[in-house]
C-alpha positions in Angstrom: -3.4 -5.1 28.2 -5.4 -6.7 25.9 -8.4 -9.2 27.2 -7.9 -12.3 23.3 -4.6 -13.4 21.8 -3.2 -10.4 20.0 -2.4 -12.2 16.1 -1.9 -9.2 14.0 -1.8 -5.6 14.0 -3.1 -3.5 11.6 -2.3 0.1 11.4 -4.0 2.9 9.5 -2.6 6.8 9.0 -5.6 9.0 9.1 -5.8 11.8 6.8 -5.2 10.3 3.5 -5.5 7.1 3.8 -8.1 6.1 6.4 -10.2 8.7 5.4 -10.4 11.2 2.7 -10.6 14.9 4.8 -12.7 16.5 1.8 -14.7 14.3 0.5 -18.1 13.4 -0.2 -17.8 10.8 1.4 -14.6 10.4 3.5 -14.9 6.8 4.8 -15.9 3.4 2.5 -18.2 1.7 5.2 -16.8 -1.6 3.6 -13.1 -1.1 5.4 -14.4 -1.6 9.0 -16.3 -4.3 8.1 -13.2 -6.4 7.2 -11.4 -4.9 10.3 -14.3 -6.5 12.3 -13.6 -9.4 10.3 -9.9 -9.5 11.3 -10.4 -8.4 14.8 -12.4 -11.7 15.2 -9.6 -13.7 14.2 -7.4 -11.7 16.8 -6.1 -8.6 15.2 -6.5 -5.3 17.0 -6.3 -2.0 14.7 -5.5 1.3 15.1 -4.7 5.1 13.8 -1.0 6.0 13.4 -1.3 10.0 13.0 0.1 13.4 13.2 -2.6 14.1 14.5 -3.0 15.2 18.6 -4.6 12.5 20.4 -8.1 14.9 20.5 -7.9 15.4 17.0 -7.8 12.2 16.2 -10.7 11.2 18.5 -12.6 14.0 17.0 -11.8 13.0 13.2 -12.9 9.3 14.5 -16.8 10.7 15.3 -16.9 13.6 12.5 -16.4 11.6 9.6 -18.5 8.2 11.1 -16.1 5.7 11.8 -18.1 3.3 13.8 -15.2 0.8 15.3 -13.3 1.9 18.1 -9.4 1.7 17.5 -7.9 -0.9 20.0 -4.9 1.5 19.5 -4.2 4.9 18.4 -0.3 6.5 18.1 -0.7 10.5 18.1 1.7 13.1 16.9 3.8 10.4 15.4 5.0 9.3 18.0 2.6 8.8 21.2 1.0 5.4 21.9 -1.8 4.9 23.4 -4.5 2.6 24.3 -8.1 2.6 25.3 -8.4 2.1 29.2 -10.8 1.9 32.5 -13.9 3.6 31.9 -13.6 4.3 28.1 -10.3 6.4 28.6 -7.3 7.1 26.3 -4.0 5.9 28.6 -0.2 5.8 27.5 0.7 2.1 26.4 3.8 1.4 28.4 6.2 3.9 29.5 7.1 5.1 26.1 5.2 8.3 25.7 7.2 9.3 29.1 10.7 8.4 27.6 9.3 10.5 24.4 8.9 13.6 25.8 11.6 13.8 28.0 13.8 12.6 25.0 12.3 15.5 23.1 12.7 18.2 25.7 16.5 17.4 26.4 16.9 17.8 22.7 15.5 20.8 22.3 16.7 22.5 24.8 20.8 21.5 23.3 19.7 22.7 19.7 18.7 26.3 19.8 21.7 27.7 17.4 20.6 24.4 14.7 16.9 25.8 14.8 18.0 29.7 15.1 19.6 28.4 11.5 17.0 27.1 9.9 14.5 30.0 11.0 16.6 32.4 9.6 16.7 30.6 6.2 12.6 30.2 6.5 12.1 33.8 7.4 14.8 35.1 4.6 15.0 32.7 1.8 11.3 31.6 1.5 7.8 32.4 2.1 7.0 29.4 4.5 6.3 30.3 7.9 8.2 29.0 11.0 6.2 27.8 14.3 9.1 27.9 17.7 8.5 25.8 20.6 10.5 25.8 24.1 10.1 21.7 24.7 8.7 20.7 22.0 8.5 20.0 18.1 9.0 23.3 16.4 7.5 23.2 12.6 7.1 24.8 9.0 4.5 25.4 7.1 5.2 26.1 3.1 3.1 27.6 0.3 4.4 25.1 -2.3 6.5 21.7 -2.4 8.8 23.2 -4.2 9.5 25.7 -1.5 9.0 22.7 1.1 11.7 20.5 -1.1 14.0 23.6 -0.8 13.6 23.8 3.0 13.8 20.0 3.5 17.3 20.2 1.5 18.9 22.9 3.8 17.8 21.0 6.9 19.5 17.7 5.2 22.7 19.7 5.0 22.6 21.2 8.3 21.4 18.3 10.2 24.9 16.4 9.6 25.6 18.7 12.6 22.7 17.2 14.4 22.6 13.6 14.7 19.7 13.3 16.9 17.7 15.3 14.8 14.5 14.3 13.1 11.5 15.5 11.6 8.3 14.4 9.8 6.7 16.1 6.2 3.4 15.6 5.5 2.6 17.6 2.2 3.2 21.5 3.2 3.8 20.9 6.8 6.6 20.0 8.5 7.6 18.9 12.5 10.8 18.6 13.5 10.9 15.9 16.5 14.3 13.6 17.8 15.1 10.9 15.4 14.4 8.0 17.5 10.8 9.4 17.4 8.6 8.5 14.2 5.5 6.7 13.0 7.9 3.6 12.3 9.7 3.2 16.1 6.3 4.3 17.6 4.5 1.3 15.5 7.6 -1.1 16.5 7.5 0.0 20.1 3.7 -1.4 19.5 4.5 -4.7 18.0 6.7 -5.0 21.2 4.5 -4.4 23.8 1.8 -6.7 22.4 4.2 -9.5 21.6 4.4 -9.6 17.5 7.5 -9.2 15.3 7.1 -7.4 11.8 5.9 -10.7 10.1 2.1 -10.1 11.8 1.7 -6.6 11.2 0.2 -4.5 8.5 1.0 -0.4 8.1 -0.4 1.8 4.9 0.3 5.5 4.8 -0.1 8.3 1.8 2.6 11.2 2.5 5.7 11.5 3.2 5.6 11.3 7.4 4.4 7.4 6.9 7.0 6.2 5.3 9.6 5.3 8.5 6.4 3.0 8.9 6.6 1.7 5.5 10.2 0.3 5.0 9.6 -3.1 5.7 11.1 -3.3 9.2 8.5 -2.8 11.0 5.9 -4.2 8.9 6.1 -6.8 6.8 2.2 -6.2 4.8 2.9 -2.7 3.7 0.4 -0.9 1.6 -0.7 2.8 -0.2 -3.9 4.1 -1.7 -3.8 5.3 -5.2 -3.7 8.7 -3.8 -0.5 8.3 -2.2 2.7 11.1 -3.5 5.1 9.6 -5.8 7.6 8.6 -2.7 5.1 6.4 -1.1 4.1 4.5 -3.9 7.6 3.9 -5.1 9.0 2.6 -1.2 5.9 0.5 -1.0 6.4 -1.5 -4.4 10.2 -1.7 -3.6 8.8 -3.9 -0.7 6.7 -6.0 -2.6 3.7 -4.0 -0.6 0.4 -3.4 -2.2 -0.5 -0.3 -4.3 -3.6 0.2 -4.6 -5.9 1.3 -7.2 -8.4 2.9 -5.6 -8.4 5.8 -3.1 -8.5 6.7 0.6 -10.0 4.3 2.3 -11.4 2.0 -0.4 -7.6 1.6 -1.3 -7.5 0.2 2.1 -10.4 -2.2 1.4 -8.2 -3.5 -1.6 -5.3 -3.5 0.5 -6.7 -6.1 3.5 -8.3 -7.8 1.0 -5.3 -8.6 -1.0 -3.3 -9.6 2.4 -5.9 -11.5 4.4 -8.7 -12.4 2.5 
């Protein structure tokens, strides 16, 4: 899987943290210098996103990230790694057991979702994306609004047990609840042979934090830019907060752990 002896993983979410989306300057050259630094005592790194696979790849070139990731995990849930002849491939068999996971579940829960469409399209302003076999989603026009929604589904997801979903500022995606950035990154740790003890997440919004609770990493950390929620789990860990932004947050962050 992977050609050295894999000592620590290292595991970036994208927009927000990794790089800053409108920005000057997205990316602190800096931070990929001490991932080379890292990778040369064994650690791979990688992008843990909600992001498609393409967009990611696409995000990777437009804002000049110059190391390849030995890893990336898409749509919060997908794990991949780089292949044969420079190509993306699923790591394992757990992108297979992901989607047919998610179809089955969607196709039992179509009075659940007819619910909460009819309180987006009647109580608020947000709009509500359908899918046939796959993650169905909202988009709000203010957290308020998006805290409103996110309460209703809490109430009528007791009904629901396998159901999930992931917020990241106005958007949200419902998915199965086995299915996050945190079981994704874990699923990672297991294929490559590392317990929570030798691996490092840091997220900004509210979709990162399954990856943030300590059980799946134990080196947890947050930029400065981070939402209240974020910066709150990651200190009740003991995880760093940084004081800078984006990705010179993250520069603090390996710094404080590894260097």
């Amino acid at each position: 899987m992977f050609e050295q002896q894999v000592s620590s993983i290292l595991c970036f979410d994208f927009d927000g943290t990794l790089v800053d989306p409108g920005g000057e300057e997205p990316f602190c050259p800096e931070l990929m210098e001490d991932v080379e630094a890292l990778k040369s005592r064994g650690a791979v790194w990688g992008v843990n996103s909600g992001r498609s696979l393409f967009q990611v790849l696409e995000g990777l070139q437009s804002h000049g990230i110059p190391l390849v990731p030995d890893f990336i995990v898409a749509q919060e849930s997908e794990i991949y790694r780089l292949g044969s002849f420079n190509r993306w491939v699923d790591f394992g068999n757990w992108n297979k057991r992901c989607i047919q996971d998610h179809r089955k579940f969607f196709r039992g829960t179509g009075r659940f979702f007819k619910r909460v469409r009819n309180f987006v399209e009647t109580a608020t302003s947000a709009r509500y994306f359908p899918s046939d076999d796959g993650p169905a989603g909202v988009l709000a026009e203010s957290d308020e609004e998006m805290e409103a929604i996110c309460r209703f589904i809490e109430l009528e997801s007791r009904k629901v047990p396998a159901l999930g979903y992931q917020r990241n500022g106005l958007h949200l995606r419902f998915s199965h609840a086995h299915y996050h950035k945190g079981s994704a990154l874990g699923e990672l740790g297991r294929l490559l042979g590392l317990d929570a003890e030798y691996v490092f997440a840091a997220g900004d919004n509210h979709n990162d934090l399954s990856m943030l609770t300590g059980e799946y990493a134990r080196a947890v950390a947050c930029p400065a830019n981070a939402v209240p929620e974020v910066k709150e789990a990651v200190a009740e860990k003991g995880g760093y907060v940084a004081q800078s932004s984006f990705s010179a947050g993250m520069v603090e962050a390996l710094r404080h752990y590894y260097f």
